[in-house]
N, C-alpha and C positions, 0 to 999 in steps of 0.2 A: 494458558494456551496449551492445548496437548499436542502430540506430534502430528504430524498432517496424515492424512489415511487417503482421502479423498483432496479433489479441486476443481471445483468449480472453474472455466476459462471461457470468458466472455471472448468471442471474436467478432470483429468488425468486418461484415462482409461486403464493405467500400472498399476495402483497401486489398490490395492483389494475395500479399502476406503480411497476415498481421506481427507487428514483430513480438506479443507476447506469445507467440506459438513457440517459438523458442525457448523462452524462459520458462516455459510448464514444463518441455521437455528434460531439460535440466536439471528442476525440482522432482520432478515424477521419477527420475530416473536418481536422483539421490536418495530422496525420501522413501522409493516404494510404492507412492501413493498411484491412485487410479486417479484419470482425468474424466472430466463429461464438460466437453466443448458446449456453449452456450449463443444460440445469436437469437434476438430479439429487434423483430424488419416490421413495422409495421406499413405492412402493401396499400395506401390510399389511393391508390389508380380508380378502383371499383366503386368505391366512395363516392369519386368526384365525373364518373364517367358522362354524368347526365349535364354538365357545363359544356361539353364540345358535341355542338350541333352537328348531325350529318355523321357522324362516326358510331357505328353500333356499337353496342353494348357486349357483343361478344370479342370483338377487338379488346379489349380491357380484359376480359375475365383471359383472353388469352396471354396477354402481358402479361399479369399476376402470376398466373401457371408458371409462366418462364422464368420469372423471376422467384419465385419458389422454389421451383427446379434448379436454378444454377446454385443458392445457397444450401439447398438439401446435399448437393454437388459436393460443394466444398466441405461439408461439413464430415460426409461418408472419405473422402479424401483423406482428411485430418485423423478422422477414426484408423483407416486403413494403414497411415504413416505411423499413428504409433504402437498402432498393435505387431507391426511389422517389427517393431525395437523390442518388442515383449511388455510396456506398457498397457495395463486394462484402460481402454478408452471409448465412449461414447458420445450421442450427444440429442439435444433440445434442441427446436424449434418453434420460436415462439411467436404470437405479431400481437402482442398486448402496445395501447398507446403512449406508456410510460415506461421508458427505459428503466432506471432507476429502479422501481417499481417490481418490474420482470425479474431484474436482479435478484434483488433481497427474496422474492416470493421462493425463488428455484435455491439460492443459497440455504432457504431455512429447509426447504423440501430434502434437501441433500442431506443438510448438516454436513455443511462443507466446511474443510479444516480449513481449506483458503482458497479466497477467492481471488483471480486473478485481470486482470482489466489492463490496457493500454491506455496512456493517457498523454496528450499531447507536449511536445519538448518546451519547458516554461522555469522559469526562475522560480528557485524555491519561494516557498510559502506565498505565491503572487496569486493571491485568489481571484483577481478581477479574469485570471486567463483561463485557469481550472473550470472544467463544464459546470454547467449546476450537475448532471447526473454524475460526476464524481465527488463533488460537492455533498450530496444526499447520501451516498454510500459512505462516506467518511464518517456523517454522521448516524444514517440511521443501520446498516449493517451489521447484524448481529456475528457476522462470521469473520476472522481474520481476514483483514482486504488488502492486496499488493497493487499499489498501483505502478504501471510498468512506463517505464520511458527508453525511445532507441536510445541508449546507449550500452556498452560492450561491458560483458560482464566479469568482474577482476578476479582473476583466481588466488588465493590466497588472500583475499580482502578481508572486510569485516563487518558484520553487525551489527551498528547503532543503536541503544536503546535512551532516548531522549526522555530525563525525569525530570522532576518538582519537589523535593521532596520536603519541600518547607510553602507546601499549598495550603490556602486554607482550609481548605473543605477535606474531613476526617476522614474518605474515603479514598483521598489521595494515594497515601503511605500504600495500602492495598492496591490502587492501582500501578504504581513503582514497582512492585513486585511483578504483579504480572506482565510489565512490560518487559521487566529486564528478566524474567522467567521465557517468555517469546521470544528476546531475542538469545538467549542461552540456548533453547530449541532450534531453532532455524539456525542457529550457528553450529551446531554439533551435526544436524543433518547433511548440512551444504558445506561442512567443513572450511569454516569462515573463523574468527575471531571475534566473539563479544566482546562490544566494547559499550560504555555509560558513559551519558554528557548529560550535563549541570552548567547551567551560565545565573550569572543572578547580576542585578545591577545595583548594586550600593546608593539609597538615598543618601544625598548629601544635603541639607541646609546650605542657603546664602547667608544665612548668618550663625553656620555653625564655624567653630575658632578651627584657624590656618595651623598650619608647622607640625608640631607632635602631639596635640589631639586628635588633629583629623586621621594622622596617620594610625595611631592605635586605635582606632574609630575604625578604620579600615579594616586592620586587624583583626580586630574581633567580629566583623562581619563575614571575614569569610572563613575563620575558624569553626561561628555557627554553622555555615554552609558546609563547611568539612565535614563538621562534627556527624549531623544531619545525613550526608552522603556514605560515611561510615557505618552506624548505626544499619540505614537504609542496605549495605551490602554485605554486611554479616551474615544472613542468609543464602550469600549466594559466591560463587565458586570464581569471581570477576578478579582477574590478575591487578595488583596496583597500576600499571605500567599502561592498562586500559581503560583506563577510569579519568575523565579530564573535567576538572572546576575552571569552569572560566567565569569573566566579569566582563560585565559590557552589554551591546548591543546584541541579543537572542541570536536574528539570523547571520550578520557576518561568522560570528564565532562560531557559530555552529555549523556554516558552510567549510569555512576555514579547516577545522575540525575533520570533516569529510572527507575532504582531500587526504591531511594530514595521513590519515589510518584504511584509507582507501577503501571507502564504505560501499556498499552493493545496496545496504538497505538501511531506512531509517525507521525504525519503533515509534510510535505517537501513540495518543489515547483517540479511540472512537470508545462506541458499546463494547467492544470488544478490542480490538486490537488495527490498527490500519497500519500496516508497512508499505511506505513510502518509497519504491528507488530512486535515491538521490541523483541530480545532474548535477556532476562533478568535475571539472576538466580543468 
């Protein structure tokens, strides 16, 4: 991941303020970066105008307009408020029928260092609540992707960069790098603390021997995982103190965790990079 230059910020033009207008302010304003505001409405009024009998057809095409109008509105608003701070800010308007879609098309147009999106208040990793078009960006989004939730942003927090590094697939080890190489970046920008999480769950046999096998059994499992973790951060400048191996179940731990070090962001793997803010409380 390289430092952020540009951002992409999808805004929701349902919502009065959307609250990642703040948090680009934030980054643009640490980072340096330019912004170019993003809303993608697709206006179906004119579409469907010919189902409501008795009402003309210019009635609609004048809705559209307004409703055009009011997001072209905000969006010169939003430009206005941050060129007012000294941030380079623009922005798109778009009415293609797939969000998602619009997304990705305009992130690659940009080569946007990151992209930024609000995303509804949900328990981590609960996919059945996460939109599909968050969903699709996670995975198909070639450019670093934040996705944002209201909650308050901790100063002096930290980081997260969530690895594997005992995956089986050879291209792992590389992708560990550049997670915790993202989140080492966006932690020096935003003046955060990097920090690396590792959970792994120890298979045990129902009929592997109780007492002091199983325990050195244990042992050497997560000395591999140490080992592993070690190796994995030689490359890179991660204080010990910030570096946490846990055992167990993935999401408690790693909620747990969150708390613990007071995290703003969470690192995962997409194509690229998705940083997740965590809801932490």
């Amino acid at each position: 991941m390289k430092s952020i230059e540009n951002i992409l910020v999808v805004i929701d033009p349902t919502i009065e303020r959307d609250f990642v207008v703040d948090r680009a302010k934030l980054i643009a304003n640490a980072s340096k970066a330019s912004v170019r505001f993003f809303v993608n409405n697709v206006n179906s009024l004119a579409e469907h105008s010919y189902t409501y009998d008795g009402i003309n057809g210019q009635f609609f095409e004048a809705q559209c307009k307004m409703l055009a109008d009011n997001i072209e509105s905000i969006l010169k608003n939003l430009v206005d408020e941050f060129n007012a701070e000294k941030i380079d800010a623009s922005y798109v308007y778009a009415t293609e029928h797939n969000l998602a879609e619009a997304i990705i098309k305009q992130a690659a147009k940009l080569e946007s260092g990151l992209v930024l999106k609000s995303t509804h208040h949900h328990s981590l990793f609960q996919r059945s609540i996460i939109s599909n078009t968050d969903w699709r960006l996670i995975r198909k989004c070639q450019s670093p992707l934040l996705l944002v939730k209201p909650n308050d942003w901790r100063e002096g927090g930290s980081i997260v960069a969530a690895v594997d590094p005992l995956h089986s697939k050879a291209a792992q080890s590389e992708l560990d790098h550049h997670l915790i190489q993202g989140a080492e970046i966006v932690a020096e920008q935003l003046g955060q603390t990097a920090c690396v999480f590792h959970s792994y769950f120890p298979f045990v046999s129902s009929v592997f021997p109780m007492g002091g096998e199983l325990a050195e059994h244990l042992k050497r499992i997560r000395q591999q995982h140490a080992d592993k973790i070690n190796d994995l951060l030689s490359d890179h400048a991660i204080a010990e103190d910030n570096i946490r191996l846990s055992h167990g179940d993935l999401v408690p731990s790693l909620i747990s965790y969150l708390k613990i070090v007071n995290a703003n962001m969470l690192v995962i793997k997409n194509n690229e990079i998705c940083i997740i803010l965590p809801t932490v409380k």
